[in-house]
C-alpha positions in Angstrom: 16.0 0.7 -1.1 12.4 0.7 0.1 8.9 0.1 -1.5 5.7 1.1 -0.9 3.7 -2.3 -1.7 0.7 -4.6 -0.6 1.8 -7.7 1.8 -1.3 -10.0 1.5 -3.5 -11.5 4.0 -7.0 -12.9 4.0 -7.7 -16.2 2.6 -8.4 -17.5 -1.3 -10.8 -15.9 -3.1 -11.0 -13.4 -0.5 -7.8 -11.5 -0.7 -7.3 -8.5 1.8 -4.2 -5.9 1.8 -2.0 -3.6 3.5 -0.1 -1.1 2.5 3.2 -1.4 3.9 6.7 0.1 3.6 9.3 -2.7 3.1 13.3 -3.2 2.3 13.4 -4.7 -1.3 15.4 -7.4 0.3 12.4 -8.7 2.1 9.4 -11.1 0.9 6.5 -9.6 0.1 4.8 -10.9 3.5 7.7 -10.8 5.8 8.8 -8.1 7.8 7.5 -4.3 7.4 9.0 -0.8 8.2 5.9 0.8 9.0 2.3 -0.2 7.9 0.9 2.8 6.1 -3.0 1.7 5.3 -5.0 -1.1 3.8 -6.8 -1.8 0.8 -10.0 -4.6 0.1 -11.2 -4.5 -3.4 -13.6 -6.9 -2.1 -15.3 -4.2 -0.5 -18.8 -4.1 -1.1 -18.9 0.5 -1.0 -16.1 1.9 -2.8 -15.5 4.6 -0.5 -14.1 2.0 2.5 -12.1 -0.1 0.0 -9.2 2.0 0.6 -7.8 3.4 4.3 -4.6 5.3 3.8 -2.4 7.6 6.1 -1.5 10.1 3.3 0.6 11.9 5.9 2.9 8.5 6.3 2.8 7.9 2.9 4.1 11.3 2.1 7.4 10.7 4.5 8.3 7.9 3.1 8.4 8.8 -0.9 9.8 12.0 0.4 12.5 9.8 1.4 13.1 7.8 -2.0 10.6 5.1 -1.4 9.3 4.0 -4.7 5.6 2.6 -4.8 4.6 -0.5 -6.7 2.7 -0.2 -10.2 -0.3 -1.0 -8.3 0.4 0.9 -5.7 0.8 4.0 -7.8 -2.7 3.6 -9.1 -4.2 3.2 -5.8 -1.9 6.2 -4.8 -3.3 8.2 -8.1 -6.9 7.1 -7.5 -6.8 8.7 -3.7 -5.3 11.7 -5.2 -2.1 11.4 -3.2 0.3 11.4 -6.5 0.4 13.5 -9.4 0.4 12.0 -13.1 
């Protein structure tokens, strides 16, 4: 099964994520299918917090993948998900 979830990077107190598609079966910063955007909610304007490719992100849930709860909300706020 794949997920549609954030693999980590930056450094502490200064978090930084992508948005990545990933086999279940992998760690949540190992190896990715296909990186799909990021996301920095340290980001001082909240229009470049978030840098998706909606088109990507479309393919994969058409194909079963199953976002994160956090995900979802960063999904739902981008307008790329329905309630």
């Amino acid at each position: 099964m794949v997920k549609i979830r954030l693999k980590r990077f930056g450094r502490r107190h200064a978090s930084f994520y992508r948005l990545t598609a990933v086999d279940v079966r992998r760690p949540r910063d190992g190896r990715v299918l296909e990186e799909l955007g990021w996301y920095d909610p340290e980001g001082a304007q909240v229009d470049k917090q978030v840098n998706l490719k909606p088109e990507r992100i479309e393919f994969w849930l058409s194909k079963g993948a199953q976002p994160t709860p956090t995900v979802r909300d960063i999904l739902r706020r981008q307008g790329l998900l329905k309630k």
